[in-house]
TORKOLSE-359064 format. One record per residue (C-alpha): residue in three letters; residue number from 0; x, z, y. Coordinates in Angstrom, 1 decimal. Layout:
% residues N
numi aa->ALA&i->NUM&xx->X&zz->Z&yy->Y .
...
END
This chain:
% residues 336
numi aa->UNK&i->0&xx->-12.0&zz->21.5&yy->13.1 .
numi aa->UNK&i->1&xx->-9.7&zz->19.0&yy->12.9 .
numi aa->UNK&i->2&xx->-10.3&zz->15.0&yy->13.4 .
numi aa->UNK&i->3&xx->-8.9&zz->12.4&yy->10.9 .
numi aa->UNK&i->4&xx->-10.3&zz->8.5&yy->12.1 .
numi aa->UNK&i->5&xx->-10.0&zz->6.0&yy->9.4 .
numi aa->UNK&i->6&xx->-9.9&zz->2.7&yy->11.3 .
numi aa->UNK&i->7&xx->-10.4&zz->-0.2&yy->8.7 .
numi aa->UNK&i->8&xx->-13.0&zz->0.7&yy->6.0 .
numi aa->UNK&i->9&xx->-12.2&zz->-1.6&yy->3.0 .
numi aa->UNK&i->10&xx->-10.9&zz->-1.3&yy->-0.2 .
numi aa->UNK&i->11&xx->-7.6&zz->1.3&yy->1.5 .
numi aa->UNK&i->12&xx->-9.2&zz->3.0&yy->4.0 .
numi aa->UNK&i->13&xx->-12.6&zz->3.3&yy->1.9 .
numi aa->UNK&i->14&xx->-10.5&zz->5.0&yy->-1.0 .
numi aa->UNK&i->15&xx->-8.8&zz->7.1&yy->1.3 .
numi aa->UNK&i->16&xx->-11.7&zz->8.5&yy->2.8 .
numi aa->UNK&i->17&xx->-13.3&zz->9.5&yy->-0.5 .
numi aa->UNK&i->18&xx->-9.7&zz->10.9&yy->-1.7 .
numi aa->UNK&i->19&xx->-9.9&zz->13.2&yy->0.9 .
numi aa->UNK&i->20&xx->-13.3&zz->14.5&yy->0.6 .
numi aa->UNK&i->21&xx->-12.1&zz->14.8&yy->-2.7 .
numi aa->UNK&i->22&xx->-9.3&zz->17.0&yy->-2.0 .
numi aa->UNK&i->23&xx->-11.6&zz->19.1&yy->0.6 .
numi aa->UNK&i->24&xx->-14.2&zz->19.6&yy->-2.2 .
numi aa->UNK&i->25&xx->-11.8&zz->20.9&yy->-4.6 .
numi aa->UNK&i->26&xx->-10.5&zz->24.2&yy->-5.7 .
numi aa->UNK&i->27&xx->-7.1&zz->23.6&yy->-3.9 .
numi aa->UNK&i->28&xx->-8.9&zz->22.5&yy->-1.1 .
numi aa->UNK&i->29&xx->-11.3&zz->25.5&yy->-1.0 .
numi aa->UNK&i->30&xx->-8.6&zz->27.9&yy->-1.1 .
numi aa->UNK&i->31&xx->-6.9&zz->25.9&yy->1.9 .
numi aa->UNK&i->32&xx->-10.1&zz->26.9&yy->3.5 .
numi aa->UNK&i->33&xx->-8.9&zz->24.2&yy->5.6 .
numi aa->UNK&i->34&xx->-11.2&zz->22.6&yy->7.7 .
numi aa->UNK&i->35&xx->-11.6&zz->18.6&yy->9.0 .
numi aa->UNK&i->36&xx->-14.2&zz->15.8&yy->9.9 .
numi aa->UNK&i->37&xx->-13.4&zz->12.1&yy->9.1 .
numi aa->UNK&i->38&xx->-14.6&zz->9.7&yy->11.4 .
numi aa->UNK&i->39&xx->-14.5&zz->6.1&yy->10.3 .
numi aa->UNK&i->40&xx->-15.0&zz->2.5&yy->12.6 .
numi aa->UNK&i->41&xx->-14.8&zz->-0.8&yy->11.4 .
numi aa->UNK&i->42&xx->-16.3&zz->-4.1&yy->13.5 .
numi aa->UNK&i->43&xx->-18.6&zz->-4.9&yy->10.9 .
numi aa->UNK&i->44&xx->-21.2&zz->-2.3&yy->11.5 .
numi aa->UNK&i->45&xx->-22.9&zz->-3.2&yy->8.2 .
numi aa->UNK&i->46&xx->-19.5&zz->-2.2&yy->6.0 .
numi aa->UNK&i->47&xx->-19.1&zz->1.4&yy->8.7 .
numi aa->UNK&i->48&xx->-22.6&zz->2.1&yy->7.5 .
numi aa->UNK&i->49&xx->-21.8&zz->1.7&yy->4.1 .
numi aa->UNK&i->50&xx->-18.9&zz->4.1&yy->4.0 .
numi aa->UNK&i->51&xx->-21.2&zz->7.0&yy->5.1 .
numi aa->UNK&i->52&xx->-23.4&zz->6.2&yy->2.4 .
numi aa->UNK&i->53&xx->-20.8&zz->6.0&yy->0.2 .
numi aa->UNK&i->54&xx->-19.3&zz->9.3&yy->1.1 .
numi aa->UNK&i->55&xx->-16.1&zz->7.7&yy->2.3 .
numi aa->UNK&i->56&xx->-16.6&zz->9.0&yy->5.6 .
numi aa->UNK&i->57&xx->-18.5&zz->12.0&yy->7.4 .
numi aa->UNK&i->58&xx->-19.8&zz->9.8&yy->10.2 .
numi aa->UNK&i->59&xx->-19.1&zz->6.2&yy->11.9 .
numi aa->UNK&i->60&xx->-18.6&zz->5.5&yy->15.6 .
numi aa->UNK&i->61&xx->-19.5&zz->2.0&yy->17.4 .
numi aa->UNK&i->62&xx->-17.2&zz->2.9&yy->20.3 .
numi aa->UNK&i->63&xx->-13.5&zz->2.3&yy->19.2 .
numi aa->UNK&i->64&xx->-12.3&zz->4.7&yy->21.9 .
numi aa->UNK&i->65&xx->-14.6&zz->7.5&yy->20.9 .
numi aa->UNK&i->66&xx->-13.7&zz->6.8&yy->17.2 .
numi aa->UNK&i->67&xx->-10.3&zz->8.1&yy->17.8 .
numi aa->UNK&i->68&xx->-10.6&zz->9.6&yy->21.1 .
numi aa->UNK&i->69&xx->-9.0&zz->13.5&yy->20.2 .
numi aa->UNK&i->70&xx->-8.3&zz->12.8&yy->16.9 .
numi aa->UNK&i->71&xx->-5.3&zz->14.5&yy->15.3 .
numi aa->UNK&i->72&xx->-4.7&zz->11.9&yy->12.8 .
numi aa->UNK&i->73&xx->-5.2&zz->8.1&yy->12.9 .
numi aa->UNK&i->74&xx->-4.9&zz->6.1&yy->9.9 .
numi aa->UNK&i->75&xx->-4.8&zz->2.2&yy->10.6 .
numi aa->UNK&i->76&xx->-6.2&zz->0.4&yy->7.3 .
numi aa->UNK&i->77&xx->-6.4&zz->-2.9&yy->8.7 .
numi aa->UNK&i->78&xx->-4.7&zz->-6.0&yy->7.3 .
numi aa->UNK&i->79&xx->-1.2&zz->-6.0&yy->8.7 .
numi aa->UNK&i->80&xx->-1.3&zz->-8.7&yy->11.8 .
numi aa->UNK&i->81&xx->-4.3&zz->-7.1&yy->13.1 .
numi aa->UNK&i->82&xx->-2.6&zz->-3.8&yy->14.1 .
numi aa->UNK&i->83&xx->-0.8&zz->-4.8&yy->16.3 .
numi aa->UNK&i->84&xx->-3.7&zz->-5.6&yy->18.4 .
numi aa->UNK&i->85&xx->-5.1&zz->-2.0&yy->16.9 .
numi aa->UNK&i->86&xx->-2.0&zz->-0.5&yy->18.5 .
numi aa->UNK&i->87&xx->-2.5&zz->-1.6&yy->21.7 .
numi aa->UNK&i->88&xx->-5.6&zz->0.0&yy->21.9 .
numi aa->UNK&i->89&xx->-4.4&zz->3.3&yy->20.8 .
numi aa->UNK&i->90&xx->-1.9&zz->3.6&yy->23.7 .
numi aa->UNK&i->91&xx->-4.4&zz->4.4&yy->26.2 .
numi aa->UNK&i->92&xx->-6.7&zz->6.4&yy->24.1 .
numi aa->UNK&i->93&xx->-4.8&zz->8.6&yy->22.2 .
numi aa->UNK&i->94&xx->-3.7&zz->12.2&yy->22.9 .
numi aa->UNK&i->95&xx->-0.2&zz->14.2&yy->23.0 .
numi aa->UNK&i->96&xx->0.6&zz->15.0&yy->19.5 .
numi aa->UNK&i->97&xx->-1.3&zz->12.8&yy->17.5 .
numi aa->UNK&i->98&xx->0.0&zz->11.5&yy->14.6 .
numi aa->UNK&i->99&xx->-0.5&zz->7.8&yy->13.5 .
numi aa->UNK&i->100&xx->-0.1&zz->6.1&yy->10.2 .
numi aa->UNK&i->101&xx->-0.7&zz->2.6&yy->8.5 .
numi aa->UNK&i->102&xx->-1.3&zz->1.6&yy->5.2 .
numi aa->UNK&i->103&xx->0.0&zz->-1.9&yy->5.7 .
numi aa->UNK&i->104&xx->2.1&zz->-3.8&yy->2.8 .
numi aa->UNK&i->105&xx->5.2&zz->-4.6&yy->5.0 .
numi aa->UNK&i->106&xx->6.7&zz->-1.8&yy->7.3 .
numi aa->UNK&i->107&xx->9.5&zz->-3.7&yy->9.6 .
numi aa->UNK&i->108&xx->6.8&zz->-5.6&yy->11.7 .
numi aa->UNK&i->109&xx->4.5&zz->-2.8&yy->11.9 .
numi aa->UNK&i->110&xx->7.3&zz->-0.2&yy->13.1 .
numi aa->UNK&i->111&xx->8.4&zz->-2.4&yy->15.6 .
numi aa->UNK&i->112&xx->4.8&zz->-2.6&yy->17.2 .
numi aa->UNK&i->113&xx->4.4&zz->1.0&yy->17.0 .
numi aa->UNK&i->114&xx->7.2&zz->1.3&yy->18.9 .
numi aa->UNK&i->115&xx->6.5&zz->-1.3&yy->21.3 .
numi aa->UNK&i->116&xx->2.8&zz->0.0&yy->22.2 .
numi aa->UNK&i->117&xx->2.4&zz->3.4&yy->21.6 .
numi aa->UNK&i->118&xx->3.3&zz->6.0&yy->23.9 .
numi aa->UNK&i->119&xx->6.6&zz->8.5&yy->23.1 .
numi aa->UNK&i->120&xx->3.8&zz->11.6&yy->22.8 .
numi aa->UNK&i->121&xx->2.4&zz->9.9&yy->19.7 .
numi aa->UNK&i->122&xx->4.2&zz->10.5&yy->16.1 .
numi aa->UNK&i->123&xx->3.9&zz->7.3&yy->14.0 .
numi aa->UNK&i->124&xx->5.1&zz->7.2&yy->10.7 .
numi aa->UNK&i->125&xx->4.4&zz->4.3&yy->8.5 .
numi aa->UNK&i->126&xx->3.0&zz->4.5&yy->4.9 .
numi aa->UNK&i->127&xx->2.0&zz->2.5&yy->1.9 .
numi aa->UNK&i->128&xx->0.0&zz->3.2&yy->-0.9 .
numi aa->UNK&i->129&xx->0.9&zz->1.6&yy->-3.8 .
numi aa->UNK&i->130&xx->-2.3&zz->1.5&yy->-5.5 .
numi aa->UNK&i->131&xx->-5.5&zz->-1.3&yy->-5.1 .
numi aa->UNK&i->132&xx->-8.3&zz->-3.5&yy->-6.9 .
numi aa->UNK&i->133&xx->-9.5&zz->-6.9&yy->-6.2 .
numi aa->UNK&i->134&xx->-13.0&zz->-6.1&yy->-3.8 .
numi aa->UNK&i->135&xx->-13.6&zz->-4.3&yy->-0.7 .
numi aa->UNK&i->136&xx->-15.2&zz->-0.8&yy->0.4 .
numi aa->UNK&i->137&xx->-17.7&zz->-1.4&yy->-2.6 .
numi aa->UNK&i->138&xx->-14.9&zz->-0.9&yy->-5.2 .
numi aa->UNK&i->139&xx->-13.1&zz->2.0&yy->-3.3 .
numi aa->UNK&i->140&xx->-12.7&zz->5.4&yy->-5.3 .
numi aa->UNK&i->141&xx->-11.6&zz->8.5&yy->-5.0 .
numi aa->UNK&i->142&xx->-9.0&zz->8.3&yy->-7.3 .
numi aa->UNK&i->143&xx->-7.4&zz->5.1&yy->-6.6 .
numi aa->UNK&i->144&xx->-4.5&zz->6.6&yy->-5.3 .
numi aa->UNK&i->145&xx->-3.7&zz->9.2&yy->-8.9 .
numi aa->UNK&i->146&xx->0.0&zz->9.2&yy->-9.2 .
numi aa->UNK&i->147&xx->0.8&zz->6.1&yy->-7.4 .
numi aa->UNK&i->148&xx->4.1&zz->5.8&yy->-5.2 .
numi aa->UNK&i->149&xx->3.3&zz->6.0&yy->-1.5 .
numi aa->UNK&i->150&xx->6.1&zz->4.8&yy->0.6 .
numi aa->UNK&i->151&xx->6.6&zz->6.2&yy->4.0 .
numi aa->UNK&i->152&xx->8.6&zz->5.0&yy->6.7 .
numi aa->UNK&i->153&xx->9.2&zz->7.5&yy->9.8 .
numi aa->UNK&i->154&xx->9.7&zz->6.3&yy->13.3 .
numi aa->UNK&i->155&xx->13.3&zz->7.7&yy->14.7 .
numi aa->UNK&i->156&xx->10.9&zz->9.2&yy->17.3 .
numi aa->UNK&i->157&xx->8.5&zz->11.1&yy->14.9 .
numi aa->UNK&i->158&xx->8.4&zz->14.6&yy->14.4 .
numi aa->UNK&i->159&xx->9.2&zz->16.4&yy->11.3 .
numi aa->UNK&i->160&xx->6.3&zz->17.9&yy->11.5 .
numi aa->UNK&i->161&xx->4.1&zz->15.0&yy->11.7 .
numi aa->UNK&i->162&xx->6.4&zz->13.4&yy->8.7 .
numi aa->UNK&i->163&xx->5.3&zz->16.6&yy->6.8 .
numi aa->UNK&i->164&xx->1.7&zz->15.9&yy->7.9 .
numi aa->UNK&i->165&xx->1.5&zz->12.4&yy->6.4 .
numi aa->UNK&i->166&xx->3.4&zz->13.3&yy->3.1 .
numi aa->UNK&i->167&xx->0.9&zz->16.3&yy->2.7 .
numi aa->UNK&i->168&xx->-2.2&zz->13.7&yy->3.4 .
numi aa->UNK&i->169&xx->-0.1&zz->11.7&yy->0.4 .
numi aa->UNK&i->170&xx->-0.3&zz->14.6&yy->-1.5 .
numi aa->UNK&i->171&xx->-3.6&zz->15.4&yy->-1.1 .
numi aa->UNK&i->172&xx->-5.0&zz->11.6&yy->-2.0 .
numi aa->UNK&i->173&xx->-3.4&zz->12.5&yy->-5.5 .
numi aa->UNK&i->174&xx->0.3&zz->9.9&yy->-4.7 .
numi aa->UNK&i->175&xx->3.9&zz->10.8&yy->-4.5 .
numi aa->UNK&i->176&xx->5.4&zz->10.6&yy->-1.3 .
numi aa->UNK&i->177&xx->8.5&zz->8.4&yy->-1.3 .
numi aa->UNK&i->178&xx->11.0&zz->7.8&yy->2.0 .
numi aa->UNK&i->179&xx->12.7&zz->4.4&yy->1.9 .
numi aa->UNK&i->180&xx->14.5&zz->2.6&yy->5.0 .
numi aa->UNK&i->181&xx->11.8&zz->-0.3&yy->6.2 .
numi aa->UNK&i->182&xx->14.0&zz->-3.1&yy->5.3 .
numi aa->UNK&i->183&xx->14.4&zz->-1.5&yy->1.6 .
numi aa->UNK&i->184&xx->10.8&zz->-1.1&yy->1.4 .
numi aa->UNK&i->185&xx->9.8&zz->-5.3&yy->2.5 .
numi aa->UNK&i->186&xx->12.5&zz->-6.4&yy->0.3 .
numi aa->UNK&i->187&xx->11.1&zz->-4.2&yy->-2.7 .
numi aa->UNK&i->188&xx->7.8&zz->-5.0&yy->-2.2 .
numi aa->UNK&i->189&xx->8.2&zz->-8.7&yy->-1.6 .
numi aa->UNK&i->190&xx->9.2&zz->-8.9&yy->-5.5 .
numi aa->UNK&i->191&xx->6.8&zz->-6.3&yy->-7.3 .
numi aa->UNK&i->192&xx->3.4&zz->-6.5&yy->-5.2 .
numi aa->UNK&i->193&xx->4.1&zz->-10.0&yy->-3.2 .
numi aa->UNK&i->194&xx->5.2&zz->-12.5&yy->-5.5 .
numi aa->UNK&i->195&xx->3.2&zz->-11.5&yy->-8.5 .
numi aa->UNK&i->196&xx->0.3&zz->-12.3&yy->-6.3 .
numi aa->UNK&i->197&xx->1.7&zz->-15.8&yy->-5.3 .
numi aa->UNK&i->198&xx->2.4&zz->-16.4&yy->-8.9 .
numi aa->UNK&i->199&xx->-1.1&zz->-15.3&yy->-10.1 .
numi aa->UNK&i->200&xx->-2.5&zz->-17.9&yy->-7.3 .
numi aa->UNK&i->201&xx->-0.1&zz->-20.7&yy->-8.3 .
numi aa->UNK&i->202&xx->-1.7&zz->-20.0&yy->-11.9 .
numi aa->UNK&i->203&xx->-5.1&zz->-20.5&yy->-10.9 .
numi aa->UNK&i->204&xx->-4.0&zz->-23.2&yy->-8.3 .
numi aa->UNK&i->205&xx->-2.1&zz->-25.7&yy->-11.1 .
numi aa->UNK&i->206&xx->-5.0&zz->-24.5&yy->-13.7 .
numi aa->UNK&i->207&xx->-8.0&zz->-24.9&yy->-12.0 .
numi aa->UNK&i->208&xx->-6.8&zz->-28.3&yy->-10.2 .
numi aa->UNK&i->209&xx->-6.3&zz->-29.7&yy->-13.4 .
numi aa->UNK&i->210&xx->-9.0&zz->-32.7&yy->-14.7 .
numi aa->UNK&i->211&xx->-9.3&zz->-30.6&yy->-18.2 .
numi aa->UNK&i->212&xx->-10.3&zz->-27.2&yy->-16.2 .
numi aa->UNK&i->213&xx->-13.6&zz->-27.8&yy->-17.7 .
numi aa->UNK&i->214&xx->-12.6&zz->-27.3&yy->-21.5 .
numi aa->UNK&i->215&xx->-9.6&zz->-25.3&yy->-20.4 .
numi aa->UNK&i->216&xx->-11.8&zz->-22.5&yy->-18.7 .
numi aa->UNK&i->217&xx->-13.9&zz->-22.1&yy->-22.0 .
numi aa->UNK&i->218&xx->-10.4&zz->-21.5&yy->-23.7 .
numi aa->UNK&i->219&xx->-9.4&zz->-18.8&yy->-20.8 .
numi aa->UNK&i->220&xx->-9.0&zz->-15.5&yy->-22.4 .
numi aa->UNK&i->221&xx->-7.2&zz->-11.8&yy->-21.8 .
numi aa->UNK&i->222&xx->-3.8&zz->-13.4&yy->-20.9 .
numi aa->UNK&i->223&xx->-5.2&zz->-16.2&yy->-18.5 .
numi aa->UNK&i->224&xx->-7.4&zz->-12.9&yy->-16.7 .
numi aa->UNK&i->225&xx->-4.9&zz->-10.8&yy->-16.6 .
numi aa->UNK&i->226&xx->-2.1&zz->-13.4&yy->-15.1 .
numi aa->UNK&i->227&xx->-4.8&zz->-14.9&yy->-12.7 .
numi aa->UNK&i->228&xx->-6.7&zz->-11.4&yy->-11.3 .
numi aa->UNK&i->229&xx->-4.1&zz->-10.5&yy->-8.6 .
numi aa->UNK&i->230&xx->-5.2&zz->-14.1&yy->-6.8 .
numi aa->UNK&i->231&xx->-8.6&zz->-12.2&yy->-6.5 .
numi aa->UNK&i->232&xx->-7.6&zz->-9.9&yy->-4.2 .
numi aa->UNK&i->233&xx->-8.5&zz->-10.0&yy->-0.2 .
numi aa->UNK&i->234&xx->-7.2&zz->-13.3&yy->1.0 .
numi aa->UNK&i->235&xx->-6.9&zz->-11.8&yy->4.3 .
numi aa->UNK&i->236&xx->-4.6&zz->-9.5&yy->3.4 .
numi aa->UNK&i->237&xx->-2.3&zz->-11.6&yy->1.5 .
numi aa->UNK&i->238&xx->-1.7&zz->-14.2&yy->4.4 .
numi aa->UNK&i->239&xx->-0.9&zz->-11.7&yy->6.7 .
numi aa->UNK&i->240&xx->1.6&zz->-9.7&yy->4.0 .
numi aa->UNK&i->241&xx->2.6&zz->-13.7&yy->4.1 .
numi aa->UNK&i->242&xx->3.7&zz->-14.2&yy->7.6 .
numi aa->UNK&i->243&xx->5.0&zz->-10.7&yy->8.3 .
numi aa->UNK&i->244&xx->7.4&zz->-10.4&yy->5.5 .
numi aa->UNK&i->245&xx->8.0&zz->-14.0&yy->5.0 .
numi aa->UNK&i->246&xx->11.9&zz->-14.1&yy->4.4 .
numi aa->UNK&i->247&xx->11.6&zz->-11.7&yy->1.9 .
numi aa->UNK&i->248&xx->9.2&zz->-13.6&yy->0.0 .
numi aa->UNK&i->249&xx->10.9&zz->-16.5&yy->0.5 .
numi aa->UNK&i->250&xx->14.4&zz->-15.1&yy->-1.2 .
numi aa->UNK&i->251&xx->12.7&zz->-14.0&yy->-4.1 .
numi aa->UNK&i->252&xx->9.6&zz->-17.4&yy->-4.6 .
numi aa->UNK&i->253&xx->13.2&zz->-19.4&yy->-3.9 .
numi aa->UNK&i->254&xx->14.8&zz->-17.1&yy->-7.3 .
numi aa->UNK&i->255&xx->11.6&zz->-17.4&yy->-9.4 .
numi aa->UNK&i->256&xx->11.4&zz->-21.5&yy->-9.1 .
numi aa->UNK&i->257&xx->14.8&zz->-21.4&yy->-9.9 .
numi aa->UNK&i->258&xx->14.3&zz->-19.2&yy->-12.8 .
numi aa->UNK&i->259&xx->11.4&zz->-21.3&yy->-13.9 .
numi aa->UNK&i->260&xx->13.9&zz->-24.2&yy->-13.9 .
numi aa->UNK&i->261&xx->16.2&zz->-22.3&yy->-16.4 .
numi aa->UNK&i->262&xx->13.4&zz->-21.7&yy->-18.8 .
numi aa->UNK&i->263&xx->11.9&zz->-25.4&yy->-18.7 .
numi aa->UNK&i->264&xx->15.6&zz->-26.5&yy->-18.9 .
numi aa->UNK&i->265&xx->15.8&zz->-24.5&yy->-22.3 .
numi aa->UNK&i->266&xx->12.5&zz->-25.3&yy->-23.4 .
numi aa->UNK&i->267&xx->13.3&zz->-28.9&yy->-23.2 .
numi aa->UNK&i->268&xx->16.6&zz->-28.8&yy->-25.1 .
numi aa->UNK&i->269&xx->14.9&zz->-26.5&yy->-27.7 .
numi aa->UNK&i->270&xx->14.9&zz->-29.2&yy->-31.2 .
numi aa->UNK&i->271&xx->11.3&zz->-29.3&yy->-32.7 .
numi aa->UNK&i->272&xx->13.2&zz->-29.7&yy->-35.8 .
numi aa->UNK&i->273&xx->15.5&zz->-26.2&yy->-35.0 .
numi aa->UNK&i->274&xx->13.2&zz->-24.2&yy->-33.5 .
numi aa->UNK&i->275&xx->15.1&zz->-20.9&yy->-33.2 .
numi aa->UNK&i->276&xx->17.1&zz->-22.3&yy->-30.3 .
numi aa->UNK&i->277&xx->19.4&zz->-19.2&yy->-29.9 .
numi aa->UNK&i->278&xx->19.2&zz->-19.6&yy->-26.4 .
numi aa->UNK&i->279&xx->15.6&zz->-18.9&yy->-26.4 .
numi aa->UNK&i->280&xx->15.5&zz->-16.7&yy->-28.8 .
numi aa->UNK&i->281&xx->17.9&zz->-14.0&yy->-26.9 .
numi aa->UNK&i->282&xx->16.2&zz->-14.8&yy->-23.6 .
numi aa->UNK&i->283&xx->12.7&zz->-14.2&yy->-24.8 .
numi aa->UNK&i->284&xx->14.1&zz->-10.9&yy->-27.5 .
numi aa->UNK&i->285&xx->15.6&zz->-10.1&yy->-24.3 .
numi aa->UNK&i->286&xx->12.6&zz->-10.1&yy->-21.9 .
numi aa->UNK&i->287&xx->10.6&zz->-8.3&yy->-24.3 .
numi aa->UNK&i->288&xx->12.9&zz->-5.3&yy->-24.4 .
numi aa->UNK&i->289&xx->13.2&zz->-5.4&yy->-20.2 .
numi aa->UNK&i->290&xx->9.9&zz->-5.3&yy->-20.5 .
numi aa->UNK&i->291&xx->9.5&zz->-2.5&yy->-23.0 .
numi aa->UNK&i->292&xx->11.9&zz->-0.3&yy->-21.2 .
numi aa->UNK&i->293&xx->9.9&zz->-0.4&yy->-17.9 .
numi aa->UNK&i->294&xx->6.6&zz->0.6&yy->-19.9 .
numi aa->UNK&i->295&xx->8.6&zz->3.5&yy->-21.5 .
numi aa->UNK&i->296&xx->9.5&zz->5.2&yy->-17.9 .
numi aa->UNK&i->297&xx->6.8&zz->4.5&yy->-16.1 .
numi aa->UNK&i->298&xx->4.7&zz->6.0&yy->-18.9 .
numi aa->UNK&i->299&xx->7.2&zz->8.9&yy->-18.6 .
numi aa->UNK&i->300&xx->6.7&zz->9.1&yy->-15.0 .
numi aa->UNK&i->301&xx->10.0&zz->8.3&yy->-13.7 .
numi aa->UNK&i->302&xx->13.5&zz->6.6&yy->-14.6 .
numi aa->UNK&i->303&xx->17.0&zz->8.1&yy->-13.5 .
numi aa->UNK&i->304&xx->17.1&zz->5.0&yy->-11.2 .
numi aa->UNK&i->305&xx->14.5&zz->6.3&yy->-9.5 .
numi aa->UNK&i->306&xx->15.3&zz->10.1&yy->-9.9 .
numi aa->UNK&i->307&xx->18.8&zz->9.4&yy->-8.2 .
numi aa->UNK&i->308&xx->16.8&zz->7.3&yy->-5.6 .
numi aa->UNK&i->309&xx->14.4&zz->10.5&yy->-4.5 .
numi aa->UNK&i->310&xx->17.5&zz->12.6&yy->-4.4 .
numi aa->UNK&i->311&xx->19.4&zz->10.0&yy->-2.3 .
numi aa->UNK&i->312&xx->16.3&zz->9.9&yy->-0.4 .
numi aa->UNK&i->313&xx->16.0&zz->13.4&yy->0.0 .
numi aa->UNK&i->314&xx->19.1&zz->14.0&yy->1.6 .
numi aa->UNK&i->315&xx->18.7&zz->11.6&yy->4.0 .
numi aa->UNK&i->316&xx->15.5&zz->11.8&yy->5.5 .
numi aa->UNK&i->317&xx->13.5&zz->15.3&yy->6.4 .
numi aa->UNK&i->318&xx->16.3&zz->17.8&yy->6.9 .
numi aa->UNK&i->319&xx->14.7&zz->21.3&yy->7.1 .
numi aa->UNK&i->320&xx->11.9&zz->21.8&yy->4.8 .
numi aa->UNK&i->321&xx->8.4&zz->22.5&yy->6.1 .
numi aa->UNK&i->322&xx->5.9&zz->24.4&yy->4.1 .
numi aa->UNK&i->323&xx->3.1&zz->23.5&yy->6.9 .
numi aa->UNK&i->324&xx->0.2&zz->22.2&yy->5.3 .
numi aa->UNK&i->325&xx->-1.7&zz->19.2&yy->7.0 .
numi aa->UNK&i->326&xx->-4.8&zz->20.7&yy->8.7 .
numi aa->UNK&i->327&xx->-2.4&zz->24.0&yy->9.6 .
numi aa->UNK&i->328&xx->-0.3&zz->21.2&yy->11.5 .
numi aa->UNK&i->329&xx->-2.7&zz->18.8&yy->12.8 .
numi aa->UNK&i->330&xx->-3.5&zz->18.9&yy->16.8 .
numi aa->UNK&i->331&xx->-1.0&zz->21.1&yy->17.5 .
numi aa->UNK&i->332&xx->1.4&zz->19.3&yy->20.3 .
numi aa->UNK&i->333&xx->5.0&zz->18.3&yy->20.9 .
numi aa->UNK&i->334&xx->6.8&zz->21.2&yy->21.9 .
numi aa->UNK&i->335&xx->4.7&zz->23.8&yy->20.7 .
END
């Protein structure tokens, strides 16, 4: 029987655990007849405990070492600056031909730690799920990850086969597998995931700050909740995404003030008298149908952007084609 450790057990590493059991109890995963435990640790005991009630994981360890001690998989689901201490601690523990894997928002810092502190007999390929909630381990599901996007970035020393492992383990959480250069992903991320959640916070910031919050909040309805829910989400989190992936999120706070600018600029040359300012008017029309056009192909399930991306992609990153399946590849070892 295999061993998959989930090391962080919050909102991520919660949903993971139930995706997988999941997966296992289904009628692909019945026919697999393929067979694995999941072990999960966390330092607060009280949250480990809940994820075996919750069904997120099979059992909890206290120990770190004998969490992942022989475990064929490790999947760090910690907020990014704590893996690097995480790392570290793998190093010693971890066996030849294990396979690592994150599920941390920025992927430059974290690859460079992996390199740093794990040994060469360990495969680590970074991942990403593009998928979460506001809350912890109490709002993890099984099916948070449906038809998400889950970016994965391979070390130069991983294995194909451990690559294959991790996409598979994408697969089976219900997400698409997409390989992106680490650079490509921060940058990417730093505008869709990143700054809407700075913006959403500077909405509740310059709101809530404000001497009239207390008539303003009665008037608060479906637009001001759904601008202002991203700065629910783990603060944590955030502030580390923050300080590992600050340049990009730098470039692209520095283009949205600037854009801001623009709009108050034609906002405040707009005539009360002439109202249909044509230069509002065609920036706003043409918003709208930016907008529109992204809600038409991501309903559709993919743009030819993005379908000459994945075949870009493609070519560039697995070479052969392996049919393993996870639990067919996991523990075997380097060179076997």
């Amino acid at each position: 029987m295999a061993k998959i450790t989930i090391i962080g057990l919050g909102l991520i590493g919660g949903s993971i655990g139930l995706g997988l059991r999941r997966w296992q109890a289904s009628e692909e995963g019945r026919r697999s007849k393929a067979s694995f435990e999941i072990i999960g640790y966390d330092t607060d005991l009280e949250r480990a405990q809940l994820a075996v009630k919750l069904g997120a994981v099979g059992s909890i360890s206290r120990d770190f070492g004998s969490a992942v001690r022989n475990a064929d998989m490790v999947i760090v689901a910690t907020p990014v600056l704590a893996m690097r201490e995480v790392f570290a601690a793998l190093g010693p523990v971890l066996g030849s031909g294990a396979v690592v894997t994150d599920t941390g928002s920025t992927k430059q810092q974290v690859l460079r730690w992996a390199d740093e502190l794990l040994p060469n007999t360990v495969h680590f390929v970074g991942g990403h799920p593009m998928a979460g909630a506001t809350g912890s381990l109490e709002a993890a599901r099984a099916d948070l990850f449906d038809a998400a996007s889950y970016p994965l970035c391979p070390t130069l020393s991983a294995s194909e086969e451990a690559i294959e492992q991790v996409a598979t383990l994408a697969r089976m959480l219900g997400a698409k597998p997409l390989f992106i250069d680490p650079a490509e992903h921060d940058t990417a991320v730093a505008a869709v995931s990143h700054l809407p959640f700075l913006m959403s916070s500077s909405l509740v910031s310059v709101t809530t700050a404000s001497d009239g919050w207390g008539e303003m909040g009665r008037l608060a309805a479906g637009g001001y909740r759904d601008m202002s829910r991203l700065a629910g989400g783990d603060p944590t989190m955030y502030r580390d995404i923050c300080v590992s992936n600050r340049q990009a999120i730098l470039t692209w706070l520095d283009r949205a003030v600037n854009d801001l600018y623009d709009l108050r600029e034609i906002i405040a040359k707009t005539d009360p008298d002439q109202p249909n300012n044509p230069a509002s008017s065609e920036l706003l029309a043409s918003l709208n149908e930016t907008r529109d056009r992204f809600d038409q192909w991501r309903k559709s399930g993919r743009s030819d952007a993005q379908a000459a991306l994945e075949s870009d992609l493609g070519n560039i990153t697995l070479g052969r084609a392996i049919s393993q399946s996870l639990l067919g590849g996991l523990g075997r070892k380097r060179g076997q």
